[in-house]
C-alpha positions, 0 to 999 in steps of 0.5 A: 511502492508496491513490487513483485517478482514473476517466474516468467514473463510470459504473464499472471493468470488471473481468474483462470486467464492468462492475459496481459497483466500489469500491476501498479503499486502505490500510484501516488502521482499526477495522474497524467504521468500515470497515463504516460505509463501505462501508455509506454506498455501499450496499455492503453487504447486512447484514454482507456484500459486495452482490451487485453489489459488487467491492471491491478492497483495495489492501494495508496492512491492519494498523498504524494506532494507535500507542497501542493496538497490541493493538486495531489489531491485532486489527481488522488481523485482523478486516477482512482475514479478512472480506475473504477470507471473501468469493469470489475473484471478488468481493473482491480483496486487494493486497498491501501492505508492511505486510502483506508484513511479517508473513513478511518482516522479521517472518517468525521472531519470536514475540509476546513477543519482538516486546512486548519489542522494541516496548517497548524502542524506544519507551523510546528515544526521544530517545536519541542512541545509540538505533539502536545499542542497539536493534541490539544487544539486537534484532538480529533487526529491521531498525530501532527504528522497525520495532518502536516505530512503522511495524508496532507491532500485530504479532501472530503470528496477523497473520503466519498468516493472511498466509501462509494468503493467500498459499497460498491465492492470495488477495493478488495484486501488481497488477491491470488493468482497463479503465475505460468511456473503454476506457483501462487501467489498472494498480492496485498498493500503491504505484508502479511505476517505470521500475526496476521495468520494467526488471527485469520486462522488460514494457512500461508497459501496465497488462496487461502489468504486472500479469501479470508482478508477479503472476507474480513474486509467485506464483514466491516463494510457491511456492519457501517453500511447502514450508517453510511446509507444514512449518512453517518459517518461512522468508521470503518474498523479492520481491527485487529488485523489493522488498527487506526490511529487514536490520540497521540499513536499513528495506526499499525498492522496489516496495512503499514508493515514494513520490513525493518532491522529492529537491532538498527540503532535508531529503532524504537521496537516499543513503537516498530514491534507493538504487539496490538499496533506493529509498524514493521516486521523482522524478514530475515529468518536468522532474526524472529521470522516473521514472514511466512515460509522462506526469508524475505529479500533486501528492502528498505523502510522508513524510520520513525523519523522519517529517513530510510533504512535497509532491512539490515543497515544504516538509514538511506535517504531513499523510500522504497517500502515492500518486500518479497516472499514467496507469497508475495505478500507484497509485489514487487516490480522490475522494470522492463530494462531490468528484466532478466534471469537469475541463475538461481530458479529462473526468477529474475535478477531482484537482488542486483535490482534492489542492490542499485538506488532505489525508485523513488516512491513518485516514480511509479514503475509497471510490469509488462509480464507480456513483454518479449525483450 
């Protein structure tokens, strides 16, 4: 789930506003507890977004019932299409892995196909040969755990809207705004390293980040935009910033970091640190420092093997997935019985927050920086 920390909690100013806005990470539920959400914040006139309310969605719409795919993803299809029914000026959509999916690794394959497949990696569980068979009979898929778990409620129609957004202009990579310390900072899906930097060539201020991940993303919409104009479904490419999955690798980059121990007993640094494909990064700035500025927080990741475990610890069976910097090259929320001031600047109390069980990833949390407690 996406979160962030705020210097105040009078609110963000976005495009040179300041109003209420509300930041939603990975809303992967039904799309009535979305809602209900929302609802509690006062954010809602009826069915539809307050006046005064700029929600911000920071991607990973789709995928959050393993056992009922076909429901998971019809509610995926619901919440992004109310999102996008809503003006460019008051919703903002961030594109997450899950969501870039649908017109990468998934960008060909046709509903049934996807049925069989999913339902053939799920029979292999516990099988010691699984990953070859799977290969052999879905050659077409990267892993069994693509198709079995991490994007289960694909549907055709997922993919359509997706590429209609895209088109349209709706998903954006990052956005910049100023919080009321006047500090910038930078919202994204997940983290942005000193890798991604470098091959975007911009310095780590938020503004400049996020024009050219925007950029970046806007070049690769419009070298397919032809294709998908006629029909062909050809994939989109963030290369190298994000890479797709290919035969027997999941994807890596931009869009799946997380911040991990890489010294932790059960990592595979071949697969985590992967120079062309990293699933994670190192935050502390005592180990390779590879978040821009100043060290990141206590967060927690999941492992290759699917359980979780701290930045600098032994696995936990939660999943809570992004850091904090001063970039805040991921957000990170608190909710509002949470909200209070630490000693140290006057941010608030993210460390004794994220020191408790974590949020469960389908429990979605949303910050009212209007809030006056």
């Amino acid at each position: 789930m996406a979160r962030s920390a705020w210097c105040s909690r009078r609110g963000l100013s976005y495009a040179g506003s300041v109003t209420r806005t509300l930041v939603i990470g990975d809303p992967q539920a039904p799309f009535g507890k979305l809602l209900a959400v929302l609802d509690h914040h006062g954010a809602l006139r009826g069915d539809r977004l307050a006046s005064d309310v700029v929600l911000i969605s920071i991607g990973d719409h789709f995928d959050y019932d393993l056992n009922d795919w076909d429901q998971a993803g019809q509610e995926g299809l619901r919440f992004l299409r109310w999102l996008a029914s809503h003006d460019d000026a008051q919703v903002k959509i961030l594109l997450g892995n899950h969501d870039a999916s649908r017109v990468m690794e998934l960008v060909a394959i046709t509903d049934e196909r996807f049925a069989q497949a999913r339902a053939f990696a799920r029979s292999l569980d516990g099988d010691g040969a699984g990953d070859a068979r799977f290969l052999a009979a879905f050659p077409e898929l990267p892993t069994r755990g693509l198709a079995g778990r991490d994007y289960a409620s694909f549907l055709v129609e997922q993919r359509t809207l997706v590429m209609e957004l895209l088109l349209a202009g709706r998903f954006q990579l990052a956005l910049a705004g100023t919080l009321p310390c006047g500090r910038d900072v930078l919202l994204t899906h997940a983290g942005v390293t000193h890798r991604e930097l470098a091959m975007l060539g911009v310095p780590a201020e938020p503004r400049a980040v996020a024009a050219a991940l925007q950029a970046h993303l806007t070049g690769a919409v419009d070298r397919v935009r032809a294709d998908w104009a006629r029909g062909l479904l050809m994939p989109l490419s963030l290369e190298p910033l994000h890479q797709a999955g290919v035969p027997g690798e999941e994807g890596g980059g931009l869009l799946y970091h997380r911040p991990t121990n890489p010294e932790h007993a059960e990592a595979d640094r071949r697969w985590l640190l992967a120079p062309a494909r990293p699933r994670r990064f190192d935050p502390p700035a005592t180990r390779t420092r590879k978040l821009p500025r100043r060290r990141a927080r206590r967060s927690h990741t999941t492992s290759r093997n699917g359980r979780s475990e701290p930045a600098g610890g032994r696995p936990r069976p939660h999943h809570h997935r992004r850091s904090v910097t001063p970039m805040a090259c991921a957000v990170m929320s608190v909710p509002r019985a949470r909200e209070r001031r630490s000693r140290a600047g006057g941010l608030p109390g993210i460390a004794a927050d994220l020191a408790r069980r974590p949020c469960d990833v389908h429990e979605p949390h949303l910050v009212d920086q209007a809030h006056q407690p």
